[in-house]
N, C-alpha and C positions, 0 to 999 in steps of 0.2 A: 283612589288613584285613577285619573282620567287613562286615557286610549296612549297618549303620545307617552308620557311617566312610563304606559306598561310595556311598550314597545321598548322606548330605552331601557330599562332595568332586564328586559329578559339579553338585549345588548350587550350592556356594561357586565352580564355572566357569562358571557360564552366563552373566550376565553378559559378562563379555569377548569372549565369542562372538557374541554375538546381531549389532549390526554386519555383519561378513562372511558373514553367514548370508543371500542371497539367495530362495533358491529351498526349495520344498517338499521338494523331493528332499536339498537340503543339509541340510534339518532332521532329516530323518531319517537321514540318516549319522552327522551332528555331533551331538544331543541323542537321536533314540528310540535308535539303536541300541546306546548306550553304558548306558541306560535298561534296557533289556531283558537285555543281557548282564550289567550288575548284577543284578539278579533270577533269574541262572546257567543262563540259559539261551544257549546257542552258538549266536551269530547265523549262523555261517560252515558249521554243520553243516546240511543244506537237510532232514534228518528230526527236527531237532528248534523251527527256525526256518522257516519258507516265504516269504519274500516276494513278492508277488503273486497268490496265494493265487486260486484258480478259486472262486466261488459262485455254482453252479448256483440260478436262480430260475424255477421254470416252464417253459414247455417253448422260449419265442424271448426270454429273457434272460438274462446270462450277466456277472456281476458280478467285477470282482476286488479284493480284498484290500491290501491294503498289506502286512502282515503277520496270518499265524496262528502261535502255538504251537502244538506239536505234541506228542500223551504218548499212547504205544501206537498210532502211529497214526492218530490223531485229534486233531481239533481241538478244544484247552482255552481257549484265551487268542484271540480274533480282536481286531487291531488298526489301527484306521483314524484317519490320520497326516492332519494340514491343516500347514499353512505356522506360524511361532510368532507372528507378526500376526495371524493370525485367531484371532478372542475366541470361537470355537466358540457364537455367537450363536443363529446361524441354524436352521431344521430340515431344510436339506440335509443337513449332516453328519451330525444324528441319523438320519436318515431313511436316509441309506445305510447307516450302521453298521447299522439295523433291519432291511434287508434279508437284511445280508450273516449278521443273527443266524438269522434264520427259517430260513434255506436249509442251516445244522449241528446239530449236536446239541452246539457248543460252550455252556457255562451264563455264562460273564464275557467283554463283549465292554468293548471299550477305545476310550475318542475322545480324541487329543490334538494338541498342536501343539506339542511338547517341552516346557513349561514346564507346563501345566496337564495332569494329568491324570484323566477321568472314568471309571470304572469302574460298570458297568452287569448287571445280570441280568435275570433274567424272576421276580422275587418275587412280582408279581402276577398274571400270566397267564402258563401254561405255554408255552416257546418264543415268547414274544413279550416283545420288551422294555421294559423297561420305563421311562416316560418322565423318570424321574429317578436318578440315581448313588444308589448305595450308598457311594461313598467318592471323596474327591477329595483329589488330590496337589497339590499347588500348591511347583512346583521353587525358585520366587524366597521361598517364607514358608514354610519346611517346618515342621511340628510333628510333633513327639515322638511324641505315639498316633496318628498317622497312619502314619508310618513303622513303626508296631508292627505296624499293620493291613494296610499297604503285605507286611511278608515275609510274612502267610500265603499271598501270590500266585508266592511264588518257590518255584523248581523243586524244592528242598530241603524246604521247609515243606509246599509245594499238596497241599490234601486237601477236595477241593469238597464235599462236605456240613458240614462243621466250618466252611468258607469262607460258606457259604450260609446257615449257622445265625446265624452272624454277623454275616451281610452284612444281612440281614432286622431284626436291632438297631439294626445302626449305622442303617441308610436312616431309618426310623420316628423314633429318638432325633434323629439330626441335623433331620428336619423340624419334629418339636418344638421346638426349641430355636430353628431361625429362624422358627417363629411366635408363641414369645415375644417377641423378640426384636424383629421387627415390630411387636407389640403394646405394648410399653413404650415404643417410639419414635413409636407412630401408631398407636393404639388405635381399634380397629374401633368401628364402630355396636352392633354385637350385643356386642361387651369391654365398651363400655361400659353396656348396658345390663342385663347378667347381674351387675354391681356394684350398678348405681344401683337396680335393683326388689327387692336384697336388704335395701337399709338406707333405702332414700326410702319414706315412707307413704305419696306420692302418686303419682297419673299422671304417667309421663316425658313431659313436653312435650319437646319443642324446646332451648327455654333453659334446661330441669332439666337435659339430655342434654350440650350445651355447657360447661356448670359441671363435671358429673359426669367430664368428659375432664379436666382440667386435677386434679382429684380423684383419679383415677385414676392420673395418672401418674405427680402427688406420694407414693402411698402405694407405689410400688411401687418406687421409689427409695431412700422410707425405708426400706421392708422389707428391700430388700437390705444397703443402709445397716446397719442394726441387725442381721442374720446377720453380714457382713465381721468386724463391731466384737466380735460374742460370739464369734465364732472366735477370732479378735487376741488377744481377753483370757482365754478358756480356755486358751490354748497359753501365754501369757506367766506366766498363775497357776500354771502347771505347773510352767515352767523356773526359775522363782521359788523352788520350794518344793523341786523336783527331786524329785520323787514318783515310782514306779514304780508302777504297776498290776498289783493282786495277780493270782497265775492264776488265782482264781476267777475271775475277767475274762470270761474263753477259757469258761469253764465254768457260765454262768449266763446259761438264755436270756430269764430273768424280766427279769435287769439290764438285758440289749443292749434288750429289747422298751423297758423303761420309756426307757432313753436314745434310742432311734429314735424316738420320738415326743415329745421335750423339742427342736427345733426342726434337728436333724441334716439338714447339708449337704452331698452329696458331691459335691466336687470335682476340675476337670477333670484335676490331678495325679491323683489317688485313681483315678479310670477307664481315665486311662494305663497307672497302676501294673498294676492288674488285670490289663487287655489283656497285658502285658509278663509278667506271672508263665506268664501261662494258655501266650502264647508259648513260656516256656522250657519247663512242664512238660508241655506236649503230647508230647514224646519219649518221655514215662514213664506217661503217664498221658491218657484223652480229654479234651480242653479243657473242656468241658461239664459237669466235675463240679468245678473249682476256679469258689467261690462268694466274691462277697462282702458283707460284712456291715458295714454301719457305725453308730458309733455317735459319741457325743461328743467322746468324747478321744482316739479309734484309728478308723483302718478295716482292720477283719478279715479276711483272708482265707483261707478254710478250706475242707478236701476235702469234700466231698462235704455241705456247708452244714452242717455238722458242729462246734457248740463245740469239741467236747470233739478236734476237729482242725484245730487253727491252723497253717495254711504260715507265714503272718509276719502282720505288722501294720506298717500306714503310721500314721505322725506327721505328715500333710501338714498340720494347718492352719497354721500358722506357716509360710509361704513362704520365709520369709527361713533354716529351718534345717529341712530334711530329714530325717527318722530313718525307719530300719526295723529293726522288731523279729523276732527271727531266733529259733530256739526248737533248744535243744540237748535232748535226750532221754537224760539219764545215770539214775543209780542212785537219782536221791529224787525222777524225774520230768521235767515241761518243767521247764526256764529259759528265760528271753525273755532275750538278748543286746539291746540299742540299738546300731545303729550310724547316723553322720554317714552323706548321700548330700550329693553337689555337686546335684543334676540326678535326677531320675527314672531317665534311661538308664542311670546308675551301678546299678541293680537286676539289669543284666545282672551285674556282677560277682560276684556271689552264687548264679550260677546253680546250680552243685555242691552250695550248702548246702541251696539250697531243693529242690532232689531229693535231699537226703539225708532229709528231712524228711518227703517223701512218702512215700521207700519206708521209714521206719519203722511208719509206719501200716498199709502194703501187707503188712507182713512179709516184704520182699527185701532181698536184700542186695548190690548189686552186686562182685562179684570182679574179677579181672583178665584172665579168660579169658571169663566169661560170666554172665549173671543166674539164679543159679542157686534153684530152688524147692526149697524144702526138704521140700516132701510128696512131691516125686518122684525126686530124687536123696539117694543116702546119704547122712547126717551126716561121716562120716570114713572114713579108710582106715589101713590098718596098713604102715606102714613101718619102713624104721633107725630104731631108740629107743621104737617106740611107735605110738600112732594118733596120728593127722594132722587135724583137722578141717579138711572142706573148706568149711563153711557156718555163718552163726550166728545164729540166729532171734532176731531186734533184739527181739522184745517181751519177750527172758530179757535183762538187764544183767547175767550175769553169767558165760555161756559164754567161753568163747576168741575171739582172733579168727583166721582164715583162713591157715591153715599153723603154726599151734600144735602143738607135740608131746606129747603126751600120754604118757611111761615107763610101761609096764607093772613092776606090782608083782607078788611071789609070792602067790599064792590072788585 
């Protein structure tokens, strides 16, 4: 059972539990610590799990932990557990978790009550945390890009500056987003007034400002309104016509420019997806250099913000039918394959292609034994029959591939 499987399945139990769940401590046996151990780390090994955890604060206070993680030693993960009744409301909890952060040199501390989970750092001030999540798990309504964002925190994946690069996006964007959000529901005095002194000739009175909200709210409904509907019908004109998009596509930064400014939407599928690529090709590659780029009719995603090197491309507008385009590198160049997804998560399935993809561009070639460089190890070896090629630089289509024999001829 992969990472996302484990996360849904301890999900789709919680429920039934809650009930027999009394006490703070039973929350944490029954929902964190099943929590934690999905994210591979061994609750039961006391160096790499501590519960209780000693934080020294000053010289006559002496705080303890619930749980820390533990990696070389050190504390990575500190985790401070409330009852799954409590709506982590209050600023007691924050405030202890703030202590327990100042007193390590841990960077992600945790407040939960099994069902919700806040994830916290210090992006604004060094070793002090900071008063808002960077990311939140919510057990009973899980979504897809969260649980993408969720394994860079597992023991397999954790890589705290790549974690922190990201953690600094996610916090900023998601604020953004609930103060839009707020503002199309209850648009402020000053929303409405950076409208109304754009297009009113007059002084905002009172009752100009009153009118102006109801004006406001209307246009921003339609706006949305009318992107939904030009998405709807660019993707249906498509599947209409069944058109494929030439590779100039990939290869034309004049196009994407003039498309990214003809009213391009990207959507929360599309940012998933990203999240999910950057996920698998991290193995191969630093996360920070798969970019993407959207346009009209695709959202591109490319190394190193690179046309002219496309990982794949999403078909998300059309909800209702998924595609991702997958790029084979033969003898007369790319091809873009299309394939059906059920779900964004199915992008896992492709993982192998989409690193094949990468290290053609890298000029690697993964082997059976090793990744082997071809500026520094030999081409081939002389064995029965001949040479042997041990390696074959992807950007030539038409050496051997890996254990070819090569018959020596006379002269």
């Amino acid at each position: 059972m992969d990472f996302i499987d484990q996360i849904k399945a301890l999900s789709s139990n919680l429920s039934s539990q809650l009930d027999r769940i009394k006490t703070e401590e039973a929350t944490k046996t029954s929902l964190i610590m099943p929590f934690i151990q999905a994210l591979g780390y061994n609750v039961f090994d006391i160096n790499e799990v501590v519960p209780e955890f000693d934080a020294n604060v000053g010289a006559s206070r002496k705080y303890k932990l619930d749980y820390a993680i533990i990696q070389d030693g050190k504390p990575i993960i500190l985790i401070e557990c409330k009852h799954h009744a409590d709506k982590l409301a209050n600023d007691d909890a924050h405030s202890q978790l703030f202590h327990y952060f100042a007193a390590t040199k841990a960077r992600i501390g945790v407040l939960t009550n099994g069902l919700m989970y806040r994830f916290y750092s210090d992006l604004v001030e060094p070793n002090k945390l900071d008063e808002k999540p960077f990311l939140e798990i919510d057990m009973l309504n899980l979504q897809d890009g969260a649980i993408a964002e969720l394994k860079r925190l597992s023991k397999q994946s954790f890589d705290i500056e790549e974690i922190l690069t990201t953690a600094s996006e996610l916090k900023y964007t998601r604020e953004i987003q609930r103060i839009l959000t707020d503002e199309l529901n209850a648009p402020s005095d000053e929303f409405i007034r950076f409208f109304a002194a754009q297009v009113y000739p007059g002084r905002i009175t009172e009752r100009v400002k009153e009118e102006f909200e109801g004006f406001v709210k209307r246009a921003f409904r339609q706006f949305i309104r009318e992107q939904i509907s030009g998405l709807l019908q660019s993707a249906s004109s498509l599947a209409e016509s069944g058109s494929t998009e030439p590779e100039q596509a990939a290869e034309s930064p004049s196009e994407d420019e003039d498309q990214s400014s003809n009213g391009v939407v990207t959507t929360e599928e599309e940012l998933e997806g990203w999240y999910i690529v950057k996920s698998i090709l991290r193995e191969s590659i630093e996360a920070s250099r798969v970019a993407m780029r959207d346009v009209m009719t695709y959202c591109g995603i490319l190394l190193d913000d690179n046309n002219r090197k496309p990982i794949c491309r999403f078909y998300f507008n059309n909800p209702e039918r998924l595609r991702l385009g997958l790029f084979d590198h033969g003898v007369e160049g790319k091809n873009e394959e299309k394939v059906d997804l059920g779900k964004v998560d199915d992008l896992y399935q492709f993982a192998d292609r989409l690193k094949k993809t990468v290290e053609h561009y890298e000029g690697w070639l993964r082997t059976p034994r090793a990744l082997v460089n071809p500026k520094t190890k030999p081409p081939c070896r002389y064995g029965e029959g001949g040479f042997q090629v041990l390696w074959a630089d992807l950007s030539s289509n038409t050496i051997p591939s890996h254990g070819t024999s090569l018959p020596l001829r006379a002269g």
